[in-house]
C-alpha positions as CSV (number, residue, x, y, z in Angstrom):
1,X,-131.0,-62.2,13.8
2,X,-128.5,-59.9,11.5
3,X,-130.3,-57.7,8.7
4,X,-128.6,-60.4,5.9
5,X,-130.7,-63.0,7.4
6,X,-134.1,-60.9,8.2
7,X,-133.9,-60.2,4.4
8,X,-133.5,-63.2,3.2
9,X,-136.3,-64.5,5.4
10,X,-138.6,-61.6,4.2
11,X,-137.9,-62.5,0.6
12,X,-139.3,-66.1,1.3
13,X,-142.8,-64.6,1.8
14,X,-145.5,-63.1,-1.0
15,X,-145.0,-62.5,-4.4
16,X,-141.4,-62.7,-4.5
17,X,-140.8,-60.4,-7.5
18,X,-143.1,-57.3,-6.2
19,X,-140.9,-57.5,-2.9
20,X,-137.5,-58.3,-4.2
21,X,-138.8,-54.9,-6.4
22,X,-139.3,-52.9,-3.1
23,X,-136.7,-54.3,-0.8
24,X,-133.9,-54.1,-3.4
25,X,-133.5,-50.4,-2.4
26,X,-132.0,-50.6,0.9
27,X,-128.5,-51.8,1.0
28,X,-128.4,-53.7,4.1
29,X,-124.8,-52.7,4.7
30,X,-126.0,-48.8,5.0
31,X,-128.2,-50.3,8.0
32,X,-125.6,-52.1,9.6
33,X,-123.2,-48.6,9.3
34,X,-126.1,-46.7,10.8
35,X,-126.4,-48.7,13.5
36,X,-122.7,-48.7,14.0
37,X,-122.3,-45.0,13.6
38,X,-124.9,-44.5,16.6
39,X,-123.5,-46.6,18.4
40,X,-127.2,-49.1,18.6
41,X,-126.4,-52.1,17.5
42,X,-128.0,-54.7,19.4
43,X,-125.2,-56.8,21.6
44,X,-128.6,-58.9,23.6
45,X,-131.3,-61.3,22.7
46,X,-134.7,-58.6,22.3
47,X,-137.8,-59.4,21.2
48,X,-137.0,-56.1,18.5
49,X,-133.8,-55.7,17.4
50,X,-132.2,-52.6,16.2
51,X,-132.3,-53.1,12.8
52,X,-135.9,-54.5,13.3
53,X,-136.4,-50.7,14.9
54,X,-135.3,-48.9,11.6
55,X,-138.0,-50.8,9.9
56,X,-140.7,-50.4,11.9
57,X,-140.2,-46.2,12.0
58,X,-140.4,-46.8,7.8
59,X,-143.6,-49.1,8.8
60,X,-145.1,-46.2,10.6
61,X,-144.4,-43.7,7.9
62,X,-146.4,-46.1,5.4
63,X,-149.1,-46.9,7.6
64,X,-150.2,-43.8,9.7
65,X,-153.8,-45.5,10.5
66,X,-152.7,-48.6,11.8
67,X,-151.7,-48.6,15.3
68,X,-147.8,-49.5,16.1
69,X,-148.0,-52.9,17.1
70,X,-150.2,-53.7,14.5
71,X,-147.3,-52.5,12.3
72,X,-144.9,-54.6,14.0
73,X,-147.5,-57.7,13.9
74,X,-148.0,-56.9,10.1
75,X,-144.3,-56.7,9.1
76,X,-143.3,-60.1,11.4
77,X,-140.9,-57.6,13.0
78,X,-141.1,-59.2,16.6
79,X,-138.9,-62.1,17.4
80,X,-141.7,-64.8,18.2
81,X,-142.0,-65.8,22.1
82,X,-142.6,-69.3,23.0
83,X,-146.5,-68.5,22.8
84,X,-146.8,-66.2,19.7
85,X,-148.0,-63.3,21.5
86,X,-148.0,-59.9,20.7
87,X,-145.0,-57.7,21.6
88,X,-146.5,-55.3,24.5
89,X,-146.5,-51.7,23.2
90,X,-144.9,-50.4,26.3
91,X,-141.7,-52.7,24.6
92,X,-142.0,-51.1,21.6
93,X,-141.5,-47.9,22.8
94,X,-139.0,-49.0,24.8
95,X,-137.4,-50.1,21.4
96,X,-138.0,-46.8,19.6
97,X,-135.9,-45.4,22.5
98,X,-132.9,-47.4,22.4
99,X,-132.5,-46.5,18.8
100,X,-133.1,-43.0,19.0
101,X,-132.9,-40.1,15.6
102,X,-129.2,-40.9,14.7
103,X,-129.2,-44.2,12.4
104,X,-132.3,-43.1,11.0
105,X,-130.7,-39.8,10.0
106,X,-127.9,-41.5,8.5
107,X,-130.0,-44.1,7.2
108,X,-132.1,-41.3,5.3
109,X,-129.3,-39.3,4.6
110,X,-126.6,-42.0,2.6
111,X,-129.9,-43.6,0.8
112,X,-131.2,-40.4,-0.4
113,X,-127.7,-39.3,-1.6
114,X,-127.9,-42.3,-3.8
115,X,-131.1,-42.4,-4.5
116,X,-132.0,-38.4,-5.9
117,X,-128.6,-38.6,-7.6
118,X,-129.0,-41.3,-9.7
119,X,-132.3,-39.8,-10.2
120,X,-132.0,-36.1,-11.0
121,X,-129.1,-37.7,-13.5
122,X,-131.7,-39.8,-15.3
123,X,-133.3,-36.5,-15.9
124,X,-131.4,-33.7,-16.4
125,X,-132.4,-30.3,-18.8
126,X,-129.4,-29.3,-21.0
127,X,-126.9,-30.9,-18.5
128,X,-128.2,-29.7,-15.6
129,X,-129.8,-31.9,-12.8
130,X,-132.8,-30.4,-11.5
131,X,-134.1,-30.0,-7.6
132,X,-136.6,-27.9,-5.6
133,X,-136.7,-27.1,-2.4
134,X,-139.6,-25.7,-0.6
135,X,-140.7,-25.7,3.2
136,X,-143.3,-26.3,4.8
137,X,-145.2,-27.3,8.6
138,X,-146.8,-30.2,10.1
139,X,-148.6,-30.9,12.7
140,X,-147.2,-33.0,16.1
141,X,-148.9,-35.2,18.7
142,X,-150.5,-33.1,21.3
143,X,-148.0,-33.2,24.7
144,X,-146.8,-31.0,27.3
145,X,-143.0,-31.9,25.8
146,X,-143.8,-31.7,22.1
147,X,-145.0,-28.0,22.6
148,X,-142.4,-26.9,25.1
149,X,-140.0,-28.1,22.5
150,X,-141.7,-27.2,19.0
151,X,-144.2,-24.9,20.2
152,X,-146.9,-23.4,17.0
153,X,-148.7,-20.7,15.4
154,X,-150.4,-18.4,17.9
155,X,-153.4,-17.0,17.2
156,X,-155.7,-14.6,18.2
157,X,-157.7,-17.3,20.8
158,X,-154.4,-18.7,22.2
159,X,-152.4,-21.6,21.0
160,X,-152.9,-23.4,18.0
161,X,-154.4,-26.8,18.9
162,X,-151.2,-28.8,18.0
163,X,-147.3,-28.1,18.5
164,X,-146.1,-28.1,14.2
165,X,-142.5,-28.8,13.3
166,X,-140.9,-26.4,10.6
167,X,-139.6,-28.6,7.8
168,X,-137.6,-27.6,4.5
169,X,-136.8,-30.1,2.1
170,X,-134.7,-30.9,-1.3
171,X,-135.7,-32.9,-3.8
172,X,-135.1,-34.3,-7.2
173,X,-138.0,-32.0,-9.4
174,X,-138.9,-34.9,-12.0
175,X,-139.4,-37.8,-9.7
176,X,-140.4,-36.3,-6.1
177,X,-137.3,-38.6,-4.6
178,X,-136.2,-36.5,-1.7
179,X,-132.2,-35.1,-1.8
180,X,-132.4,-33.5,1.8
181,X,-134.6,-32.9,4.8
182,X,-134.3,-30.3,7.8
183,X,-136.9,-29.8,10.5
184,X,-136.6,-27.9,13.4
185,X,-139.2,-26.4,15.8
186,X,-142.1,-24.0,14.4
187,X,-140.1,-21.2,15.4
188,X,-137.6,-21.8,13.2
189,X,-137.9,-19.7,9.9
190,X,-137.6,-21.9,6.2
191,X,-134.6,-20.1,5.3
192,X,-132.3,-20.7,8.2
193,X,-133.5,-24.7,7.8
194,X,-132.5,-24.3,4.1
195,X,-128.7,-22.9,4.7
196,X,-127.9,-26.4,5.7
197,X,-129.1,-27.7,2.5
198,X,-127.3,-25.3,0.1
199,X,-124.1,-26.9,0.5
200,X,-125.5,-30.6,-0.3
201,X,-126.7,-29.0,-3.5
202,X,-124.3,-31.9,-5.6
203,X,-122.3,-29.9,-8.7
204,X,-123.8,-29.1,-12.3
205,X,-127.2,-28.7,-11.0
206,X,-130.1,-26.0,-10.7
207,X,-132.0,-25.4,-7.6
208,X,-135.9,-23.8,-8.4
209,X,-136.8,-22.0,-5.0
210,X,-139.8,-19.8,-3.9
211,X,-138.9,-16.4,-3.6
212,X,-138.7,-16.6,-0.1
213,X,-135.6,-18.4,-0.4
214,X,-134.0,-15.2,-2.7
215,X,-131.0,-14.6,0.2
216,X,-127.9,-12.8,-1.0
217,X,-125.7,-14.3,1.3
218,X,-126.8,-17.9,0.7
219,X,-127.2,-18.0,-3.0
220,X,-123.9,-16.0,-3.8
221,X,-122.1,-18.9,-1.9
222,X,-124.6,-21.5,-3.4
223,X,-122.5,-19.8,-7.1
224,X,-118.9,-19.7,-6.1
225,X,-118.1,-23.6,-6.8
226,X,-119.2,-26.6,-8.7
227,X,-121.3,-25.0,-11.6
228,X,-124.5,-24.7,-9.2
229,X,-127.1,-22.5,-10.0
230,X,-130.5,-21.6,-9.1
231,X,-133.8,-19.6,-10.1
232,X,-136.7,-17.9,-8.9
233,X,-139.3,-15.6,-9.4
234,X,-138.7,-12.2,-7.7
235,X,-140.1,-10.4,-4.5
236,X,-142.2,-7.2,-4.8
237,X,-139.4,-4.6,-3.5
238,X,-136.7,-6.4,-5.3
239,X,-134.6,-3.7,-7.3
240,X,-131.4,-3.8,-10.3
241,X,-130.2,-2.0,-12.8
242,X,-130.0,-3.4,-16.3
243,X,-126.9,-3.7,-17.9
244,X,-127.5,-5.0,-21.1
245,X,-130.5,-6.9,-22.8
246,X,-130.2,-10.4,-23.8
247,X,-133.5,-10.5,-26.3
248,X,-137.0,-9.5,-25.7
249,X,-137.8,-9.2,-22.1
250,X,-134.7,-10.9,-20.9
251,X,-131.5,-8.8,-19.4
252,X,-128.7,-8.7,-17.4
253,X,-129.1,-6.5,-14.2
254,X,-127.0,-5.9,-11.4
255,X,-128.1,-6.1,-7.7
256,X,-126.4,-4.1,-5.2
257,X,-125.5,-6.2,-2.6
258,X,-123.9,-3.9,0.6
259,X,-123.8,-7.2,3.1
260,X,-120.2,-7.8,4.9
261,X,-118.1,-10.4,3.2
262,X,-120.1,-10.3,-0.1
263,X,-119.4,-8.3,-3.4
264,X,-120.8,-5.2,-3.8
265,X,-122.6,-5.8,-6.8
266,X,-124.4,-9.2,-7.7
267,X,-125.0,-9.7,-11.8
268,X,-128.1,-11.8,-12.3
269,X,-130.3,-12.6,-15.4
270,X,-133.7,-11.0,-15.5
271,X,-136.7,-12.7,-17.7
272,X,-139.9,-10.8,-17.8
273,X,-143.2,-12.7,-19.2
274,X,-146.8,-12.6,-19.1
275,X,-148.9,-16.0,-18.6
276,X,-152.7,-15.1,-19.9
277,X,-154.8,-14.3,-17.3
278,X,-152.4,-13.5,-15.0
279,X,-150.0,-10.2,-13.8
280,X,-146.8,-10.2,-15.3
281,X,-143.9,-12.0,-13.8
282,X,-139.8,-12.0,-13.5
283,X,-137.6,-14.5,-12.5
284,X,-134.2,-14.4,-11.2
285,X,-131.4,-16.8,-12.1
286,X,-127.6,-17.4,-12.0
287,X,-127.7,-19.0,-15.2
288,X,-126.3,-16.1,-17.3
289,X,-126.2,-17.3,-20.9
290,X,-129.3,-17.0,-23.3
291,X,-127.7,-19.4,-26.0
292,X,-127.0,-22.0,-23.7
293,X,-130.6,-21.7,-21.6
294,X,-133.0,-19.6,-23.7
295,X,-135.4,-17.8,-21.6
296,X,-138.7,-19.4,-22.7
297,X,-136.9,-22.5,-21.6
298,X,-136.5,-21.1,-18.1
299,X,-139.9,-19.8,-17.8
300,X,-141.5,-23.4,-19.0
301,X,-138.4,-24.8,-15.6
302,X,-139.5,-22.2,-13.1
303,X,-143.3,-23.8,-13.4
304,X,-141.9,-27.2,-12.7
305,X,-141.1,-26.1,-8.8
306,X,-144.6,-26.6,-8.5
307,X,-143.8,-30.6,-7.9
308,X,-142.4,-29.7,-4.5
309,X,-145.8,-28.7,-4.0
310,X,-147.4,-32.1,-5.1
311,X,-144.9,-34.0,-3.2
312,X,-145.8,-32.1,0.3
313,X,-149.5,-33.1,-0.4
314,X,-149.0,-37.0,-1.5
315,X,-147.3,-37.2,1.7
316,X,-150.3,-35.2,3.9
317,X,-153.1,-36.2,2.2
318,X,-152.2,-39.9,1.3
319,X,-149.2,-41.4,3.3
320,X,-150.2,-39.8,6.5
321,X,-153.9,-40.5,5.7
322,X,-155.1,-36.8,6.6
323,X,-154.2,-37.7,10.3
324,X,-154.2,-34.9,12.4
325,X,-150.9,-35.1,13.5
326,X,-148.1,-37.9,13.8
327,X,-148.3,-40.3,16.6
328,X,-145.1,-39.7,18.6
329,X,-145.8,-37.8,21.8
330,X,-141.9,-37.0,22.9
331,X,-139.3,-34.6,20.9
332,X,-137.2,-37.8,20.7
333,X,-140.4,-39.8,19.5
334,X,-140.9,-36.6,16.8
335,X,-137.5,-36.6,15.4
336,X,-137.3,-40.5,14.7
337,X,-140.6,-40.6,13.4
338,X,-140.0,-37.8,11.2
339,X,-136.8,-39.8,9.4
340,X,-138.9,-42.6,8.8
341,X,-141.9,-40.7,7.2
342,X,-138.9,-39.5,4.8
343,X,-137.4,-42.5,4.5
344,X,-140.8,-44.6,3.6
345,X,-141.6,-41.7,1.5
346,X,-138.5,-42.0,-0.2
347,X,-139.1,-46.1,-0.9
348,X,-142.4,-45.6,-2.5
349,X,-141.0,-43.0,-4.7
350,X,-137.9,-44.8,-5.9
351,X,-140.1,-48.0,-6.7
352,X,-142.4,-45.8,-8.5
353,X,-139.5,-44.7,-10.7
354,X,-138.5,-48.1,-11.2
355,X,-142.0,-48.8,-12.1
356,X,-141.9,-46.0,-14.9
357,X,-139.0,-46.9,-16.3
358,X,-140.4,-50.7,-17.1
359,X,-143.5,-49.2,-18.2
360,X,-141.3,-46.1,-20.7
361,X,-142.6,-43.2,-18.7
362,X,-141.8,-40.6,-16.6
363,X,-141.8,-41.0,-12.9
364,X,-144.5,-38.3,-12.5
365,X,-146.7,-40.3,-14.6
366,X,-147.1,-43.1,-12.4
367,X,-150.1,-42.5,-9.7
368,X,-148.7,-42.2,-6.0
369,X,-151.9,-43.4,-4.5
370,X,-151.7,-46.6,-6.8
371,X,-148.0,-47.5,-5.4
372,X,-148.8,-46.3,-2.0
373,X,-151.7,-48.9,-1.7
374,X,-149.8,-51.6,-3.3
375,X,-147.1,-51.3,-0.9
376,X,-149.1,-51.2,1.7
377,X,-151.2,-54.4,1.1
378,X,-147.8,-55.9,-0.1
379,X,-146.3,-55.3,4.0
380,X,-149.7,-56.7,5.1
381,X,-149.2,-59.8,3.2
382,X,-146.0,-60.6,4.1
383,X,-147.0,-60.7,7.7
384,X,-149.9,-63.9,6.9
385,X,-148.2,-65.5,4.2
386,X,-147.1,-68.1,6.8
387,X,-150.0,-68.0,9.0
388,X,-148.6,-66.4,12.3
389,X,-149.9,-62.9,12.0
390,X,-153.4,-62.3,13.7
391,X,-154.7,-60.3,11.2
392,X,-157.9,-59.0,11.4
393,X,-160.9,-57.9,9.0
394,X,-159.6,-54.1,9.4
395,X,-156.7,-54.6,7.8
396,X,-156.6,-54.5,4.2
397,X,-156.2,-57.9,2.2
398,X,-153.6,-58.2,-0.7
399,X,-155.1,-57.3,-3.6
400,X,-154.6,-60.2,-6.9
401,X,-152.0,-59.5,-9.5
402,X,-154.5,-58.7,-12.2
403,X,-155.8,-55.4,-9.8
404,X,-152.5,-54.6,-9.3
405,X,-151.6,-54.4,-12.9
406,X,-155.1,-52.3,-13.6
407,X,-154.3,-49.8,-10.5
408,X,-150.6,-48.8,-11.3
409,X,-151.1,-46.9,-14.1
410,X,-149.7,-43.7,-15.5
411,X,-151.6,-40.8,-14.1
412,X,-152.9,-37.7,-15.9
413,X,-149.9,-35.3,-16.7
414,X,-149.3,-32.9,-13.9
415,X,-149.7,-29.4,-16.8
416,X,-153.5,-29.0,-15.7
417,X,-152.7,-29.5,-11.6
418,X,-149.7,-27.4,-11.5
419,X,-151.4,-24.2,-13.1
420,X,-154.4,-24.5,-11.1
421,X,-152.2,-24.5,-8.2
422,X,-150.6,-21.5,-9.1
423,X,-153.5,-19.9,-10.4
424,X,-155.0,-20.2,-6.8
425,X,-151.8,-18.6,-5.3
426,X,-150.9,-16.6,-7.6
427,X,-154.6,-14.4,-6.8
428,X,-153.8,-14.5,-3.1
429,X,-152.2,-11.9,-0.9
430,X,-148.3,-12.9,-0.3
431,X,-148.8,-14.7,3.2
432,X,-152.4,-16.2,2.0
433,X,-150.3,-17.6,-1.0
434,X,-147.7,-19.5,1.1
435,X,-150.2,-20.4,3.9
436,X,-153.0,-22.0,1.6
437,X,-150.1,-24.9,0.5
438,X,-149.3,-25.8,4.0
């Protein structure tokens, strides 16, 4: 069965507007190039196709707490035998292995290119379009290979009681829709994941970072071409000289540099201020010009990175269902699971903006827990709308148009959230601060 057909098949089922709403996103022809590109497309009769595959590692991003082949049941993925059984979970993994990281990668990588840009365009400050990029860890299956490959944090008793995966990620700030995604193993430090993410930083656009992304080396490049820019608040031993004062609070200083290759002297805009309650502050940015971005502007931005935050938690807390870890128990297993925990994360996102454009709001309005259920219960009831699924009393049943409309409604705005975030970090030590959001 080719993807044109599987789609036109899944549009037949459910409420056809809510699904032609959420499977409108993925241009079959990028899965047919994925496939391609890895060289996985499926030349023999299987019981779970390829493209099937690529589905079913987005079905186990949106449904951490339902077991695999209950995902594949749910979602009709199987091709049906002559006695409607259940594909055996030893040929699902079997499947998973066949396909492998690459078309997911690829998958996730020419969606989100399309997807954050189109975004971040829809919602740019003073011609800008605005990302953040944060990092952060998460916790693997428990194996022998998973933590001779990813390892963990060591502590004082011994090892930590799951292998974590480093990850750093990009995304557009005002509607969570991820631009880029890196993992590597725990060892792996945030800031070498984030120099491959630099150069995807698309032209006429600010990047707000953490501090601990405040490289020279990285962030001079990140300047030299396509009017990028970036901002962040400074680190404790950071030290300029002023060279001239733009207004009150707000300068001009020059950093020496003294790295090989780079200038010697780095000019940067300095903009003091003072939240109440709390020590005062600077941030560092590239963007120069206090006519063109006034600095109480910038200060109002840098509080915005706090999003990245958010989006780390809707998919920890909610889309993972405060599992301990993921499922997959090889590195292979990891890395293709890991795509399609972006790539489902992704979906829900860009139908939520979707939503709040219908509905005249902004994307960050919308409640992620409201979509996430929907789309949920929405997979589930495509897999009984025609009977074959054996569904049982566990699985949640599709909730009636008239709960639907009630449930996806714009959420509080994020003002109250963000500070007390911040307020909580902000009173911690450095390395308290950055562990207490991972």
């Amino acid at each position: 069965m080719n993807l044109e057909t599987a789609l036109e098949i899944v549009a037949e089922y459910g409420d056809g507007d809510r699904l032609e709403g959420l499977k409108r996103h993925i241009d079959p022809i990028w899965i047919e190039e994925a496939l391609a590109w890895s060289g996985t497309v499926t030349l023999r009769r299987r019981r779970l196709p390829a493209e099937q595959v690529l589905w079913l590692a987005i079905g186990m991003g949106l449904m951490r707490s339902v077991p695999i082949e209950r995902v594949v049941d749910a979602l009709e993925l199987a091709i049906p035998d002559r006695r409607d059984t259940l594909i055996a979970k030893s040929a699902i993994s079997q499947a998973r292995r066949r396909v492998g990281e690459d078309p997911l990668a690829y998958l996730f990588t020419v969606s989100a290119a399309e997807w954050s840009g189109r975004s971040a365009d829809a919602h740019r400050w003073r011609g800008m379009a605005l990302y953040g990029m944060d990092g952060t860890t998460l916790r693997i299956a428990d194996s022998p290979e998973n933590r001779a490959v990813y390892g963990g944090q060591n502590t004082a008793r011994g090892e930590s009681g799951y292998p974590s995966v480093r990850i750093v990620a990009m995304m557009a700030l005002r509607s969570h829709v991820l631009s880029a995604f890196r993992f590597a193993d725990y060892g792996t430090g945030e800031t070498t994941l984030a120099r491959g993410i630099w150069n995807e930083v698309p032209e006429n656009s600010l990047v707000i970072v953490d501090r601990n992304f405040l490289v020279k080396k990285d962030l001079i490049h990140l300047e030299t071409s396509g009017n990028r820019h970036w901002l962040s608040r400074t680190k404790v031993n950071t030290k300029w000289a002023i060279r001239e004062q733009l207004g009150k609070d707000d300068y001009l200083v020059e950093w020496d540099v003294n790295e090989p290759g780079l200038p010697s002297t780095w000019t940067l805009r300095a903009i003091h201020y003072q939240k109440k309650g709390f020590p005062r502050a600077t941030l560092l940015t590239s963007l120069l010009d206090p006519e063109q971005y006034p600095a109480e502007e910038i200060v109002a931005l840098y509080h915005e990175r706090w999003e990245t935050e958010l989006a780390y938690d809707e998919v920890k807390t909610h889309m993972l269902d405060r599992q301990e870890s993921i499922r997959s128990k090889t590195p292979d297993g990891v890395r293709q699971e890991l795509w399609g925990i972006a790539l489902a994360y992704n979906l829900v996102r860009v139908e939520m903006e979707r939503a709040a454009a219908e509905a005249g709001v902004a994307p960050t309005r919308i409640s992620f827990v409201a979509a996430l259920s929907m789309i949920r219960a929405e997979f589930f009831q495509l897999g009984v709308s025609t009977g074959h699924s054996r569904r049982d009393s566990r699985q949640p049943a599709a909730p009636t148009q008239t709960a639907e409309a009630s449930r996806l409604t714009p959420a509080p705005t994020r003002t109250q959230l963000s500070a007390c975030r911040e307020a909580q970090n902000e009173q911690l030590p450095p390395q308290a601060a950055r562990e207490a959001h991972r």
